[in-house]
PyMOL Python script that loads the backbone (N, CA, C, O; Angstrom):
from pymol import cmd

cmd.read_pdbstr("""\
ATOM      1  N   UNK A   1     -49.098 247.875  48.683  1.00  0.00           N
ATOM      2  CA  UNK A   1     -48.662 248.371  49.966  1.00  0.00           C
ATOM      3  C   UNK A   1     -47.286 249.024  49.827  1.00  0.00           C
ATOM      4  O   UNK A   1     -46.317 248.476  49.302  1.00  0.00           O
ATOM      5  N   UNK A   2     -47.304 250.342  50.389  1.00  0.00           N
ATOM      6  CA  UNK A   2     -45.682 250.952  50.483  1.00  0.00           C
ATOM      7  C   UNK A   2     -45.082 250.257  51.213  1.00  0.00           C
ATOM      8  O   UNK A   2     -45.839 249.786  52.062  1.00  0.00           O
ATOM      9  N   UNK A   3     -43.612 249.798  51.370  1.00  0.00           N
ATOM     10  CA  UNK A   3     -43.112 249.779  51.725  1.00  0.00           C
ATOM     11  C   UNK A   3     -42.443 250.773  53.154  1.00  0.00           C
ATOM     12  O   UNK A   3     -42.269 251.984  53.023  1.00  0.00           O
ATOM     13  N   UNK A   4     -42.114 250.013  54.517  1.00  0.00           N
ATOM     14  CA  UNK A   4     -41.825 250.850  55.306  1.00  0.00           C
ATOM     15  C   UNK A   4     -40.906 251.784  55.156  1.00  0.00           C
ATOM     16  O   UNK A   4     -41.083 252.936  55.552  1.00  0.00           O
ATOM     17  N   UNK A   5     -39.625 251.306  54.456  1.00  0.00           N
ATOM     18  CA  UNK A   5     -38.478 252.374  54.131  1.00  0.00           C
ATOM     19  C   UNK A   5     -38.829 253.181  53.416  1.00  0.00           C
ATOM     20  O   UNK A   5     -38.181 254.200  53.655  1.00  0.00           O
ATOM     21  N   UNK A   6     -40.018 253.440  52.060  1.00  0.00           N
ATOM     22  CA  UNK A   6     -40.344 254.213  51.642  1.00  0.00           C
ATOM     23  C   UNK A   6     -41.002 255.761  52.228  1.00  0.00           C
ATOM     24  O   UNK A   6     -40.991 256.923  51.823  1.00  0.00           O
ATOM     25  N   UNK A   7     -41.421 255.211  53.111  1.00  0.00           N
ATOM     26  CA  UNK A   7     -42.408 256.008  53.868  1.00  0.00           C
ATOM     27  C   UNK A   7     -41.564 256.707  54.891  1.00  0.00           C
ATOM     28  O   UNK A   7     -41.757 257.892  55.163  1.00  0.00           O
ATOM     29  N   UNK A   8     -40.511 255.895  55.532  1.00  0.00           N
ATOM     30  CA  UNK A   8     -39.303 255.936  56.064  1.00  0.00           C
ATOM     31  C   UNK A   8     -38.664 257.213  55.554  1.00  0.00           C
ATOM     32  O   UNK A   8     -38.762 258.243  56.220  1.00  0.00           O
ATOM     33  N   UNK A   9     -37.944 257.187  54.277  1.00  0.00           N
ATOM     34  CA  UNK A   9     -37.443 258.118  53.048  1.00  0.00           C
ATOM     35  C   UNK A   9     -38.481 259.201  52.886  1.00  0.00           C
ATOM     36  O   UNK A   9     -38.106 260.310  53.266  1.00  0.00           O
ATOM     37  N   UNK A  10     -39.814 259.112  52.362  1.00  0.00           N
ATOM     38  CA  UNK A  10     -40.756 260.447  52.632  1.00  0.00           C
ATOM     39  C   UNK A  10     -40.150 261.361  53.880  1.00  0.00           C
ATOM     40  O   UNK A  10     -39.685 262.500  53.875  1.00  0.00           O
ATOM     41  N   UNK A  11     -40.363 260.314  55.047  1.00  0.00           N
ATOM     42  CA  UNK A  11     -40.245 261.149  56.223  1.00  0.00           C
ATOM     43  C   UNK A  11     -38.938 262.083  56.396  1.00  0.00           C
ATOM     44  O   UNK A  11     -39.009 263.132  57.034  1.00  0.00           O
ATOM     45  N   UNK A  12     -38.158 261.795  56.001  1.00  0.00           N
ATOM     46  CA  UNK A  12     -36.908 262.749  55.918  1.00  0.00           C
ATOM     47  C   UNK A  12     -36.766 262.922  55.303  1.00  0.00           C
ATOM     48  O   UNK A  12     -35.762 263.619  55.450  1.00  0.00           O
ATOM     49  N   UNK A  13     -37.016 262.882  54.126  1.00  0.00           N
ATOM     50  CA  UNK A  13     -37.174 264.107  52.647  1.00  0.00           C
ATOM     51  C   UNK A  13     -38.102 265.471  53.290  1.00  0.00           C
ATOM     52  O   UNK A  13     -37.954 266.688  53.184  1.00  0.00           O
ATOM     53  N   UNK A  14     -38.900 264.790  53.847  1.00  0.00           N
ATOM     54  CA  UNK A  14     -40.195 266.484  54.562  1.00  0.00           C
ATOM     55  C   UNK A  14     -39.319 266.972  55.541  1.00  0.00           C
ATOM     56  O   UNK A  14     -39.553 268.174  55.669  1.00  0.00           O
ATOM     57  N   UNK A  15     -38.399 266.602  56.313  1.00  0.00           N
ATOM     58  CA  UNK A  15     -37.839 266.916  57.654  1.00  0.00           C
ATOM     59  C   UNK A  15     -37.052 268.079  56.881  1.00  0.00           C
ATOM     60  O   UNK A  15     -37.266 269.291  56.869  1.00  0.00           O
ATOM     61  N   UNK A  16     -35.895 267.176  56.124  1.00  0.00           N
ATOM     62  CA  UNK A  16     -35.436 267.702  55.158  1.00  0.00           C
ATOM     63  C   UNK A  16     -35.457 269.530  54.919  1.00  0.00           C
ATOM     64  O   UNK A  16     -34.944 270.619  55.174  1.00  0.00           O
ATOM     65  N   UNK A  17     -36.753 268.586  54.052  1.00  0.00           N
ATOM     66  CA  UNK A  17     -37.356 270.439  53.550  1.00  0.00           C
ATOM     67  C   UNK A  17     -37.632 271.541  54.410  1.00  0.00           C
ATOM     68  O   UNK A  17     -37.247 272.676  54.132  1.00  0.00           O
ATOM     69  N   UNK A  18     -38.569 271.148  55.905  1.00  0.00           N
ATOM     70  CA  UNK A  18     -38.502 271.985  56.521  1.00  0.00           C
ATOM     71  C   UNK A  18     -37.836 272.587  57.126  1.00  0.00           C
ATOM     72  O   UNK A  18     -38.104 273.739  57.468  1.00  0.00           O
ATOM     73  N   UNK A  19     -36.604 271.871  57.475  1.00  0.00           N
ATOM     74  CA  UNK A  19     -35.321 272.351  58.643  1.00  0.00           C
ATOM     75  C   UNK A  19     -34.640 273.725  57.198  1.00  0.00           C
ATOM     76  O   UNK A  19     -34.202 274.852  57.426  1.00  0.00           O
ATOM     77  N   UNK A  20     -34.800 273.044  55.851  1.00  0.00           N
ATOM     78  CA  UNK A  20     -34.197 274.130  54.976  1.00  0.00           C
ATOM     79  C   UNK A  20     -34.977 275.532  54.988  1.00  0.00           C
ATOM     80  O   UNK A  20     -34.453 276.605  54.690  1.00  0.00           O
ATOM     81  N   UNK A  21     -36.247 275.364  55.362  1.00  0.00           N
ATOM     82  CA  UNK A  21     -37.443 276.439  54.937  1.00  0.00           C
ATOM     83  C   UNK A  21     -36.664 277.114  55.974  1.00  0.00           C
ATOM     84  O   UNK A  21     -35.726 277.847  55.661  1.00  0.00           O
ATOM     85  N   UNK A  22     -37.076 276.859  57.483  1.00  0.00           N
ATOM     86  CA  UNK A  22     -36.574 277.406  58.620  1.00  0.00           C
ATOM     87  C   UNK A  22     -35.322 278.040  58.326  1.00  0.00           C
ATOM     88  O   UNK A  22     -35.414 279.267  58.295  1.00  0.00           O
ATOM     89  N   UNK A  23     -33.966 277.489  58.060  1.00  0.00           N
ATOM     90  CA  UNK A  23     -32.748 278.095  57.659  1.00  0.00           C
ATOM     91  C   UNK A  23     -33.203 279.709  56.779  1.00  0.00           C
ATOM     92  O   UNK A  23     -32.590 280.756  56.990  1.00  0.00           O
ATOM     93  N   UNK A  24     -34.313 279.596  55.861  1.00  0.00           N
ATOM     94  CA  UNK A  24     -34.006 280.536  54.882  1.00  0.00           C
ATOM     95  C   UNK A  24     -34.930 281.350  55.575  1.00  0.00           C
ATOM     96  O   UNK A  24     -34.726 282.560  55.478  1.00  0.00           O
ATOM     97  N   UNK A  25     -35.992 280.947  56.316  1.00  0.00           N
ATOM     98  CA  UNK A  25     -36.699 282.142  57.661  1.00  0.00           C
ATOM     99  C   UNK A  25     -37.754 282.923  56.401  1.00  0.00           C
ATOM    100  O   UNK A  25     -38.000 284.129  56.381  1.00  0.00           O
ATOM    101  N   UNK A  26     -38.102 282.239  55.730  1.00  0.00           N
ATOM    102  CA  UNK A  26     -39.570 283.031  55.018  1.00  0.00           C
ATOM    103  C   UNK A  26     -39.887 282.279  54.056  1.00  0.00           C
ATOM    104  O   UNK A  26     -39.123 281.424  53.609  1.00  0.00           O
ATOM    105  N   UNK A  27     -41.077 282.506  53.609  1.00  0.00           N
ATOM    106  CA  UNK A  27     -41.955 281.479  52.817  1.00  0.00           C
ATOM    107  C   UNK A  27     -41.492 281.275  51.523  1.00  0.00           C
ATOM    108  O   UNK A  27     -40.770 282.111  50.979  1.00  0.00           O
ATOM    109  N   UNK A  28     -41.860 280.168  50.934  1.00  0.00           N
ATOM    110  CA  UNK A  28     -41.609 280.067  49.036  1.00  0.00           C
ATOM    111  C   UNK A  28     -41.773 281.366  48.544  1.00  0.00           C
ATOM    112  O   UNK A  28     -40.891 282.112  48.117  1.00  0.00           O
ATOM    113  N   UNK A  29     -43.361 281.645  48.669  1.00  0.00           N
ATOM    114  CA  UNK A  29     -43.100 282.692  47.366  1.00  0.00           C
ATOM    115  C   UNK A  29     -42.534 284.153  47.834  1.00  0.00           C
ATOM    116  O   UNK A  29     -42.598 285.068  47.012  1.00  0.00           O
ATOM    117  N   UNK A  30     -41.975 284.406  49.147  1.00  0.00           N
ATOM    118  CA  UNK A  30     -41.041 285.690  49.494  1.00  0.00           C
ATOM    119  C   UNK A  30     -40.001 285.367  49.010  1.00  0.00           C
ATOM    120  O   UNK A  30     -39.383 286.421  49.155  1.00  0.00           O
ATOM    121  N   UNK A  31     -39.034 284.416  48.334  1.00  0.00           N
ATOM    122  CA  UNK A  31     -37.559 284.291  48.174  1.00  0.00           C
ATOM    123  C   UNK A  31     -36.880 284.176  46.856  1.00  0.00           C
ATOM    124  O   UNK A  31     -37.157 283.402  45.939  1.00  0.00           O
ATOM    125  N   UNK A  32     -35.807 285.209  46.924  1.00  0.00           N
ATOM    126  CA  UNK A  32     -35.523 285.507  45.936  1.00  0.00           C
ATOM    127  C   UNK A  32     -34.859 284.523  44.964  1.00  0.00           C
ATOM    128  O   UNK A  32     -35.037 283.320  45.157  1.00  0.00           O
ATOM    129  N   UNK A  33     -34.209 284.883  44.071  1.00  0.00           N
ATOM    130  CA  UNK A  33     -33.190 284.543  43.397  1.00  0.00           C
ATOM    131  C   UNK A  33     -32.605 283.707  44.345  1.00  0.00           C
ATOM    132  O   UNK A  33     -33.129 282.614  44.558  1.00  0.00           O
ATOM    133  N   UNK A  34     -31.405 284.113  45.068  1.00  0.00           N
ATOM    134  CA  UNK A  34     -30.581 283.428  46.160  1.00  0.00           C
ATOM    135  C   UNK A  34     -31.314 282.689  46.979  1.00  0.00           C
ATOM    136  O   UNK A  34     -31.296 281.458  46.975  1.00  0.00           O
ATOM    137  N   UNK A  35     -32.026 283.420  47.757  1.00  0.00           N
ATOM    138  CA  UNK A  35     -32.786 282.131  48.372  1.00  0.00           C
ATOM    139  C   UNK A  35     -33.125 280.667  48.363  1.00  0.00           C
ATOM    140  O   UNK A  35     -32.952 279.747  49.162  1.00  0.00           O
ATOM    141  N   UNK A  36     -33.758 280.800  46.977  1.00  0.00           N
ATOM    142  CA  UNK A  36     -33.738 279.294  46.287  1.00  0.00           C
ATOM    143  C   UNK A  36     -32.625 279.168  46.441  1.00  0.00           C
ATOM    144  O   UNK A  36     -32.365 278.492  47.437  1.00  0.00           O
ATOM    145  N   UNK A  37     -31.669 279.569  45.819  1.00  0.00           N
ATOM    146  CA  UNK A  37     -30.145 278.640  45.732  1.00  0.00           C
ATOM    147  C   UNK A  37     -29.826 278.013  47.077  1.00  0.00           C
ATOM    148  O   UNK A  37     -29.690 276.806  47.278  1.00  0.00           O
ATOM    149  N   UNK A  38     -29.698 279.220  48.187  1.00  0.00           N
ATOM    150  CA  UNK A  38     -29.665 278.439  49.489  1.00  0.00           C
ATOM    151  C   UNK A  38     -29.740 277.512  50.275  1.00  0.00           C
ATOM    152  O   UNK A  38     -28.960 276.881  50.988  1.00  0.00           O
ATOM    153  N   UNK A  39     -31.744 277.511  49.845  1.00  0.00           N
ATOM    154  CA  UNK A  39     -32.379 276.715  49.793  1.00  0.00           C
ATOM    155  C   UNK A  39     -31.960 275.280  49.568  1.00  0.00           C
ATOM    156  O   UNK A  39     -31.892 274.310  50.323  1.00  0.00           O
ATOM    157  N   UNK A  40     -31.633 275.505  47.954  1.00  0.00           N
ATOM    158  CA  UNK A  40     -30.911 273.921  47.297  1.00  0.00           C
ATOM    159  C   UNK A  40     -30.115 273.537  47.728  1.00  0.00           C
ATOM    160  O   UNK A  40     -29.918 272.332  47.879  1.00  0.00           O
ATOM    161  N   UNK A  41     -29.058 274.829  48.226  1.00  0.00           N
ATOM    162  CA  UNK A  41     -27.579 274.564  48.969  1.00  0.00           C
ATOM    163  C   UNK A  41     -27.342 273.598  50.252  1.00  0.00           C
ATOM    164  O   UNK A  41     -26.582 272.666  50.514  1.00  0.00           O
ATOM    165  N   UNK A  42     -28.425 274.327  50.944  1.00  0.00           N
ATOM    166  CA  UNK A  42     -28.808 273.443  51.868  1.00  0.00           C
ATOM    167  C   UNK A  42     -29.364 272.008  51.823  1.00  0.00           C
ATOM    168  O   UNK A  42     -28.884 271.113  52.519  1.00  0.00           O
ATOM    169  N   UNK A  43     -30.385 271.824  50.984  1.00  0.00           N
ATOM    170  CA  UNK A  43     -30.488 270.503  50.639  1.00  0.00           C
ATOM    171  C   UNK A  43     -29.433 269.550  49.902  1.00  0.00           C
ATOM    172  O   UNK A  43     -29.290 268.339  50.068  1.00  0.00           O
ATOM    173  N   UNK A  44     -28.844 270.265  49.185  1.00  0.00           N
ATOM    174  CA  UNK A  44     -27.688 269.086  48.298  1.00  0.00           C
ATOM    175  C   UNK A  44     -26.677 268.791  49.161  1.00  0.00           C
ATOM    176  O   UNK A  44     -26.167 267.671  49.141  1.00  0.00           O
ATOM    177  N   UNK A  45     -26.091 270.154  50.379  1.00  0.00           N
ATOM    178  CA  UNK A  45     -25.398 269.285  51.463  1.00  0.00           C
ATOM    179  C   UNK A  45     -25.610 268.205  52.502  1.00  0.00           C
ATOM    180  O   UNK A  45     -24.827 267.583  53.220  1.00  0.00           O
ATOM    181  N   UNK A  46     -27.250 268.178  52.313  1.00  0.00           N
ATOM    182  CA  UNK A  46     -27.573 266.901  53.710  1.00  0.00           C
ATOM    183  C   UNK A  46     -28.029 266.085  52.800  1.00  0.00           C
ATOM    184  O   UNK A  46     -29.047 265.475  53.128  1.00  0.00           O
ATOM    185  N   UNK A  47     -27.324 265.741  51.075  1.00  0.00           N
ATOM    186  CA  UNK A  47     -27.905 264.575  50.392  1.00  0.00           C
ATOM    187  C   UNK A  47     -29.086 264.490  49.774  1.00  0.00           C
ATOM    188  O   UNK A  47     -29.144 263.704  48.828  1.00  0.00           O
ATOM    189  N   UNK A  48     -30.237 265.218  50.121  1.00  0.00           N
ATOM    190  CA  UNK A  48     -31.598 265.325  50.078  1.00  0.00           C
ATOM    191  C   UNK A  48     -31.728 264.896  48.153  1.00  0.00           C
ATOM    192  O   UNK A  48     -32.768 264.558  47.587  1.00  0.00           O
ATOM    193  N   UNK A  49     -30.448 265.042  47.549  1.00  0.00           N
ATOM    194  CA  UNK A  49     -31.000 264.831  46.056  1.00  0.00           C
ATOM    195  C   UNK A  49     -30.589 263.689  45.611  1.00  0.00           C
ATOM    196  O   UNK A  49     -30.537 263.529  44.392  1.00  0.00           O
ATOM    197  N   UNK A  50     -30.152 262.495  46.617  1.00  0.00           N
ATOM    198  CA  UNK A  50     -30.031 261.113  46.322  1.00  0.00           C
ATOM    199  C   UNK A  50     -31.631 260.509  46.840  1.00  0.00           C
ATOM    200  O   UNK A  50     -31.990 259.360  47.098  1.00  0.00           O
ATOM    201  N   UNK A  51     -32.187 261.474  46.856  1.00  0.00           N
ATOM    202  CA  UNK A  51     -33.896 260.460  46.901  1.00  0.00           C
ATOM    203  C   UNK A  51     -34.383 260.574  45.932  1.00  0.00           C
ATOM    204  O   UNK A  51     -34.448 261.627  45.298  1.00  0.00           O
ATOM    205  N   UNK A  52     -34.865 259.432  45.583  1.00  0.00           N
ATOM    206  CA  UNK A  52     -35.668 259.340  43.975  1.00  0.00           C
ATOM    207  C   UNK A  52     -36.622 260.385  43.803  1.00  0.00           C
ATOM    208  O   UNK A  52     -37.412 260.561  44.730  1.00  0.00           O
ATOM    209  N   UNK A  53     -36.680 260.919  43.062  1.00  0.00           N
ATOM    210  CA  UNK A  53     -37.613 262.083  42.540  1.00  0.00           C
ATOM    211  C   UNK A  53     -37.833 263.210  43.689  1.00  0.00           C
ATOM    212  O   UNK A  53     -38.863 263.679  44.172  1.00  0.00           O
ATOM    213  N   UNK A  54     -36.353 263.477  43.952  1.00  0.00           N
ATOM    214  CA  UNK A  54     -36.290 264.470  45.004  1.00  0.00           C
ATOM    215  C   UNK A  54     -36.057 265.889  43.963  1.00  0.00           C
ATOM    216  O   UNK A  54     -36.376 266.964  44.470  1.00  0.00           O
ATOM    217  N   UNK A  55     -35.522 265.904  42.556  1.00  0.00           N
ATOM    218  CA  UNK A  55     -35.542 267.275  41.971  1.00  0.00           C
ATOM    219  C   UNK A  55     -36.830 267.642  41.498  1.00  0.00           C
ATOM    220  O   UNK A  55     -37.011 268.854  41.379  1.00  0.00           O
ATOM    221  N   UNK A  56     -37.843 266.825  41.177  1.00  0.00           N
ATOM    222  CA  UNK A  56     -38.692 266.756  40.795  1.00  0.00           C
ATOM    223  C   UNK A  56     -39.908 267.501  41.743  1.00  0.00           C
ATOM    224  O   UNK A  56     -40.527 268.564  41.697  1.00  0.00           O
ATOM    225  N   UNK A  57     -39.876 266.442  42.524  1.00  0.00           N
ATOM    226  CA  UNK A  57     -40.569 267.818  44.033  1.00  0.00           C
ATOM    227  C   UNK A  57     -40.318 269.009  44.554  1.00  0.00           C
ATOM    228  O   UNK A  57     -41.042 269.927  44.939  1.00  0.00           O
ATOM    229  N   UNK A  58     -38.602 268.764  44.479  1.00  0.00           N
ATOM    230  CA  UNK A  58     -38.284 270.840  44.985  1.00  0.00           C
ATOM    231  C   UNK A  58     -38.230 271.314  43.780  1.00  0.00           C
ATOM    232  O   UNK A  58     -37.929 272.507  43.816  1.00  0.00           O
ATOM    233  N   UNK A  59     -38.423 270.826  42.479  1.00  0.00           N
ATOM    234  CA  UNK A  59     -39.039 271.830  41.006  1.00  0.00           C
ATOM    235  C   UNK A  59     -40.261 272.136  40.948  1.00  0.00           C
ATOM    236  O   UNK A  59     -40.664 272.908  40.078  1.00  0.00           O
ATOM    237  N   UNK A  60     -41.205 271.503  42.008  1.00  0.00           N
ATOM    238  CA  UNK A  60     -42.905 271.754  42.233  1.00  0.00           C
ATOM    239  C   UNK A  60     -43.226 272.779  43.335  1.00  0.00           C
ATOM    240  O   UNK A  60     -44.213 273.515  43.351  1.00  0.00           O
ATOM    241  N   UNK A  61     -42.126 272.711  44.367  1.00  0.00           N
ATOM    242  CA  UNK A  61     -41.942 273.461  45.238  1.00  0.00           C
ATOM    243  C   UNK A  61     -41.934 274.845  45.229  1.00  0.00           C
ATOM    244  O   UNK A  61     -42.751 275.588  45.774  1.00  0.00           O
ATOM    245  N   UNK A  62     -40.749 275.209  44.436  1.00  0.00           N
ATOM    246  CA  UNK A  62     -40.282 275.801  44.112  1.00  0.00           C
ATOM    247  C   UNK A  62     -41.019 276.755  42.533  1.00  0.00           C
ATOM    248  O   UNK A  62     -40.913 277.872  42.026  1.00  0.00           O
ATOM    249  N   UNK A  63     -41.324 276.217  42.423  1.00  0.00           N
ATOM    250  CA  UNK A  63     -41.541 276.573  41.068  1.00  0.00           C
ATOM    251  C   UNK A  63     -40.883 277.011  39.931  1.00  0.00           C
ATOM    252  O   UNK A  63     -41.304 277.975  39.291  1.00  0.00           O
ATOM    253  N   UNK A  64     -39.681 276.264  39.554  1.00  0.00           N
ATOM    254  CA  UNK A  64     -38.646 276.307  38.852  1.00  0.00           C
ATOM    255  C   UNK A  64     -38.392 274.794  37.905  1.00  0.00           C
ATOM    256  O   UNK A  64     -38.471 273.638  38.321  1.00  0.00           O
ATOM    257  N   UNK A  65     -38.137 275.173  36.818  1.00  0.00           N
ATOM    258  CA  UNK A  65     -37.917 274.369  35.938  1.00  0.00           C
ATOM    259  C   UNK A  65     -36.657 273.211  36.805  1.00  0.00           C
ATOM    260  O   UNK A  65     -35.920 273.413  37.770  1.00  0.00           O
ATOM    261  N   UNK A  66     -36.841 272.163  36.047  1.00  0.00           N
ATOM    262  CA  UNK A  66     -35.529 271.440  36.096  1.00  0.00           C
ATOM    263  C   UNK A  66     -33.973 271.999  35.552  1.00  0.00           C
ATOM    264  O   UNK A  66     -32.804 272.023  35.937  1.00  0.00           O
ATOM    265  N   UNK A  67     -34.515 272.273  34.804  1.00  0.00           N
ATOM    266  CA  UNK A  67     -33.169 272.809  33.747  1.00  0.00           C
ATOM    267  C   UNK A  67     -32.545 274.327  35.006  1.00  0.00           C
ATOM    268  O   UNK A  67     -31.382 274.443  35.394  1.00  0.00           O
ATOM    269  N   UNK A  68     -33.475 275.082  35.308  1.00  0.00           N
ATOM    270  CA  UNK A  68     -32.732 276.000  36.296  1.00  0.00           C
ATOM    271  C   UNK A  68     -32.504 275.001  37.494  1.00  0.00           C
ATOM    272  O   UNK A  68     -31.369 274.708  37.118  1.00  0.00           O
ATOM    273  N   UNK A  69     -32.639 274.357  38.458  1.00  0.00           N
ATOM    274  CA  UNK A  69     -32.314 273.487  39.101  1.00  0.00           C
ATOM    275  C   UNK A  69     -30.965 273.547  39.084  1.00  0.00           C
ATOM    276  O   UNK A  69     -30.057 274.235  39.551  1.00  0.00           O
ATOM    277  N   UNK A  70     -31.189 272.264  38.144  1.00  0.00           N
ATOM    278  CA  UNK A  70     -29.765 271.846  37.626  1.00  0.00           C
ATOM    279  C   UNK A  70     -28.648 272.613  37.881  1.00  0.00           C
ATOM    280  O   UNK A  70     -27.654 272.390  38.572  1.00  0.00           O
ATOM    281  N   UNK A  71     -29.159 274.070  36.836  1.00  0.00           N
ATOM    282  CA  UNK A  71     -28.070 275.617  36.849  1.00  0.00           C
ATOM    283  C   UNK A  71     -27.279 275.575  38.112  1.00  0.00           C
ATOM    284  O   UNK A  71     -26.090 275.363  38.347  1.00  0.00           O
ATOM    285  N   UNK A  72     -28.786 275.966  39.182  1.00  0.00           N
ATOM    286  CA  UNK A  72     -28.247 276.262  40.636  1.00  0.00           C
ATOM    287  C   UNK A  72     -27.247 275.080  41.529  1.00  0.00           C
ATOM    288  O   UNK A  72     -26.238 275.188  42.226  1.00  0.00           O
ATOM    289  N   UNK A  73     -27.987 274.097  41.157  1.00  0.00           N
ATOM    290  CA  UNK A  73     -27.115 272.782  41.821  1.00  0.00           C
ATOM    291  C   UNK A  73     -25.191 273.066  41.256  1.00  0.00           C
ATOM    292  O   UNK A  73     -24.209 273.214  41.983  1.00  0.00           O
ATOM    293  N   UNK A  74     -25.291 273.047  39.464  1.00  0.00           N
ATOM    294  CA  UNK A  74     -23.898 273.360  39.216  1.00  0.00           C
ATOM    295  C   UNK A  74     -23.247 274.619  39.706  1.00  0.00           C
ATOM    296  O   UNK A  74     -22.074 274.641  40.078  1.00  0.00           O
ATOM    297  N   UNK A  75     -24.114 275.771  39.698  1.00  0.00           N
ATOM    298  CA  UNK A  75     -23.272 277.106  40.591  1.00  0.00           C
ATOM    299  C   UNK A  75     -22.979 276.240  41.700  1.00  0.00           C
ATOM    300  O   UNK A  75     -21.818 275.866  41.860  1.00  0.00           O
ATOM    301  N   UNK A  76     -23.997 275.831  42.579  1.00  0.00           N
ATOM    302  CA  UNK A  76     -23.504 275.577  44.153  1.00  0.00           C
ATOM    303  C   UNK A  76     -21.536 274.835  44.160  1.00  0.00           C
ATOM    304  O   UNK A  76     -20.443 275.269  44.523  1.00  0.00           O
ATOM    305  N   UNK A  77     -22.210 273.176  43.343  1.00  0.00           N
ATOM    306  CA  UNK A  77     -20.632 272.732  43.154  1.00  0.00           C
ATOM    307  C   UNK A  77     -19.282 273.529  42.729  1.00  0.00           C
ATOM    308  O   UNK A  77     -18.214 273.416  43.330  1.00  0.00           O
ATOM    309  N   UNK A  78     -19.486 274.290  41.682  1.00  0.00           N
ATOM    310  CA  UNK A  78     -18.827 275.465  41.331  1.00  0.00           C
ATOM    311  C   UNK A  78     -18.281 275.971  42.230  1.00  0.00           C
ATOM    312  O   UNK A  78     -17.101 275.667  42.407  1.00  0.00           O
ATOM    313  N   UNK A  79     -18.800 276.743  42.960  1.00  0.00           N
ATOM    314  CA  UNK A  79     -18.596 277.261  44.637  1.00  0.00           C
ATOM    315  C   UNK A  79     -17.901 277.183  45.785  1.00  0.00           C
ATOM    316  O   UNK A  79     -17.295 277.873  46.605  1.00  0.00           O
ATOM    317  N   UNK A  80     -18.426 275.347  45.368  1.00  0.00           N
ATOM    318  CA  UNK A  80     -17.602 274.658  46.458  1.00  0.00           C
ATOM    319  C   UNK A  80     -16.392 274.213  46.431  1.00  0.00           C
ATOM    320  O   UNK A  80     -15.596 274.075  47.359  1.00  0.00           O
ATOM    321  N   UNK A  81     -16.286 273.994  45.334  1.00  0.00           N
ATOM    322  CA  UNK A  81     -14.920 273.176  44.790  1.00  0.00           C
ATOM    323  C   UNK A  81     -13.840 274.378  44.372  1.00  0.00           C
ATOM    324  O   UNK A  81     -12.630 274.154  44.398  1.00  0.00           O
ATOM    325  N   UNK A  82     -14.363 275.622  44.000  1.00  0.00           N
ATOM    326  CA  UNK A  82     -13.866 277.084  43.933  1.00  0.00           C
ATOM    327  C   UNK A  82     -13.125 277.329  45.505  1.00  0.00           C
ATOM    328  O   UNK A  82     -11.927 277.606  45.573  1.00  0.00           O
ATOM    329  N   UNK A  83     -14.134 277.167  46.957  1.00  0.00           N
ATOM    330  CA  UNK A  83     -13.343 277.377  47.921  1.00  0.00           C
ATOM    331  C   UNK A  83     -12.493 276.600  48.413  1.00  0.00           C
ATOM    332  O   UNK A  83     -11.638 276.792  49.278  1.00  0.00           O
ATOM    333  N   UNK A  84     -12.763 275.716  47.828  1.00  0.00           N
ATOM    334  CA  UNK A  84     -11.618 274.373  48.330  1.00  0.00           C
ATOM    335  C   UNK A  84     -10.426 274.733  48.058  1.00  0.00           C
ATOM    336  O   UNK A  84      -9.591 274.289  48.846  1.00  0.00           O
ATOM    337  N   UNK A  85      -9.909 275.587  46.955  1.00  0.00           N
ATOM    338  CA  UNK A  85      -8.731 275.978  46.354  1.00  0.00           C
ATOM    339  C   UNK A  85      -8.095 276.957  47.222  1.00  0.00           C
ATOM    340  O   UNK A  85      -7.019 277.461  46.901  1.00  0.00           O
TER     341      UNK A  85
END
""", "prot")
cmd.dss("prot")
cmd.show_as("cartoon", "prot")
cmd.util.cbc("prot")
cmd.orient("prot")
């Protein structure tokens, strides 16, 4: 049996994703380069990648390796910590 918090955690991991889809206003396979990043941008600011096997799903999603992931996640921090200055 799952657990309720698990199912709990599903449920806003999907919320998640969709409120990001909406932000980027067109489907997976219309989006570019940036997009994805956005995309991620948006998710790594509301946390979405402290859920267990949350890179793993937006790498299925997405259709992008882990290893580019990763890339984009470090540009994003890059970015951020760049405007902070």
């Amino acid at each position: 049996m799952i657990p309720a918090y698990a199912k709990l955690t599903s449920h806003l991991f999907d919320d998640l994703i969709q409120e990001a889809l909406l932000s980027i206003g067109k489907p997976i396979s219309d989006m570019t380069r940036d997009d994805k990043i956005e995309f991620i941008r948006i998710l790594h600011m509301q946390g979405a990648f402290l859920v267990t096997k949350a890179s793993t799903r937006i790498c299925s999603l997405l259709g992008i390796s882990k290893y580019t992931l990763y890339s984009y996640i470090n540009l994003i921090i890059s970015e951020t910590e760049a405007n902070k200055i």
